[in-house]
C-alpha positions, 0 to 999 in steps of 0.5 A: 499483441503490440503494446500501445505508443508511450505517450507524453507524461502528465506531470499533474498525473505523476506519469511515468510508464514501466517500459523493461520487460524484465520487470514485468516478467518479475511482478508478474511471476510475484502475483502469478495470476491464474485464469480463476483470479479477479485482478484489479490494475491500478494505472494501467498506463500503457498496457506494460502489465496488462498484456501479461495478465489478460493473457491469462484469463483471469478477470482483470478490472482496470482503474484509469485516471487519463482519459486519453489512456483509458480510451486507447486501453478501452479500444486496444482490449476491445476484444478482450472478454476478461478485461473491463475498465473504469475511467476512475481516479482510483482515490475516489473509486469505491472498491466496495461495489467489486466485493459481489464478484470477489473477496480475494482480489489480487491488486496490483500496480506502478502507483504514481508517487503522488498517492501512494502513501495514502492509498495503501492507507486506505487499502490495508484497511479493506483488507477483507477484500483482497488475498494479496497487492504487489506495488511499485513505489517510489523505494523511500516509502517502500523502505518505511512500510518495511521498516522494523522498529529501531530502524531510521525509516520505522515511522507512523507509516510503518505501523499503521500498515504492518498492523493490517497486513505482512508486507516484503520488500522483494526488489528494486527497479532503477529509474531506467526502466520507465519512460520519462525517468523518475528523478528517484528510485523504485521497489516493488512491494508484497502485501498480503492480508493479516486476518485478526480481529480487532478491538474498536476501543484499543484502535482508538488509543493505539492510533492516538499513541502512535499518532503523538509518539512519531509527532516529536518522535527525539522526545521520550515516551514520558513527554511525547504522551503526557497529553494523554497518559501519565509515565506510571501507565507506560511501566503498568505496560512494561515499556521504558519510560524514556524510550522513544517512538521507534524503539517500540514494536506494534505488540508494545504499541498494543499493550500500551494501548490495552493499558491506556484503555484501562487506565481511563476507566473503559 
């Protein structure tokens, strides 16, 4: 099937269009997509992707911003039985209309830059919803939802989201293969889901704790939470008063949290 014409970027879109093969070939031998799975696209651009996957039969459902995009897609696949799409910012598209058909969608993408960060966010917390996402993203945030702690990029980011699910690093894509070049480099990230149950009541505290930790992530733990907790709950939680944000794992986090919620009388 001929791939559709690159088509001149929407900067207000944050468009840049996956034009190496070789890369392709590598996120789809990631996702190895079988003709029993239900596939979501996000940004399906020019069909870089999408060629490979609707090859495969699996039911792929794709989200595109452009309406000019989504109209030459709609027309390319028109013969297409396994591909549908919705002319949709996927910001404001509720995925949960999708859970009839599947709760193990594999998601996947070249997420513009723009939107990344607070759409995984929001991904990792429907986790019950998807089996597995495999992104491309700009390598600064790919670098930062990888990060462990003590590393320069651990941070909020990193947090949040390895709470909800394992993420890997797996490679990075230069700025030559998309069209026009990003002015940054990429990487390509796995997610798969952490399926544990959580406390409503310690999610609260540990998101606050976290929250006002990283807001002035050089201060110590004793003076970056002495607006919600006193130093002698951070030791009742067996973490050092004088350590900073990025010293302290998600289990540490955790704890401080249950040690919060006691302490306030919960």
């Amino acid at each position: 099937m001929k791939r559709l014409a690159i088509p001149r970027a929407k900067k207000r879109l944050g468009q840049n269009f996956l034009i190496d093969d070789y890369v392709v070939a590598q996120i789809i031998q990631l996702i190895k997509p079988q003709h029993t799975d239900h596939i979501i696209e996000i940004g399906p651009g020019t069909g870089a992707l999408t060629d490979l996957l609707v090859r495969t039969k699996a039911a792929i459902t794709a989200i595109e911003v452009d309406r000019d995009l989504a109209r030459s897609l709609v027309e390319h696949y028109a013969d297409i039985p396994n591909f549908e799409l919705h002319n949709s910012d996927i910001m404001n598209f509720d995925l949960e209309i999708l859970r009839e058909r599947s709760t193990a969608w594999k998601i996947i993408g070249n997420l513009p830059y723009n939107i990344a960060t607070p759409l995984i966010m929001n991904l990792v917390t429907l986790r019950s919803l998807w089996s597995e996402m495999i992104f491309m993203l700009q390598k600064e945030v790919a670098l930062r939802l990888t990060a462990k702690a003590g590393a320069r990029s651990y941070g909020r980011l990193s947090i949040m989201a390895q709470r909800q699910a394992h993420i890997s690093y797996k490679f990075e894509v230069s700025a030559a293969s998309f069209c026009p070049q990003p002015k940054v480099q990429s990487a390509v990230v796995r997610f798969q889901p952490i399926n544990n149950t959580k406390n409503p009541e310690i999610d609260v505290y540990f998101e606050k704790i976290v929250r006002l930790a990283f807001a002035t992530r050089r201060k110590t733990l004793t003076n970056s939470l002495k607006s919600l907790i006193p130093s002698d709950v951070i030791k009742q939680a067996e973490i050092d008063p004088k350590s900073r944000a990025e010293d302290l794992t998600i289990t540490e986090y955790e704890r401080l949290a249950l040690k919060t919620l006691e302490a306030l009388g919960h």
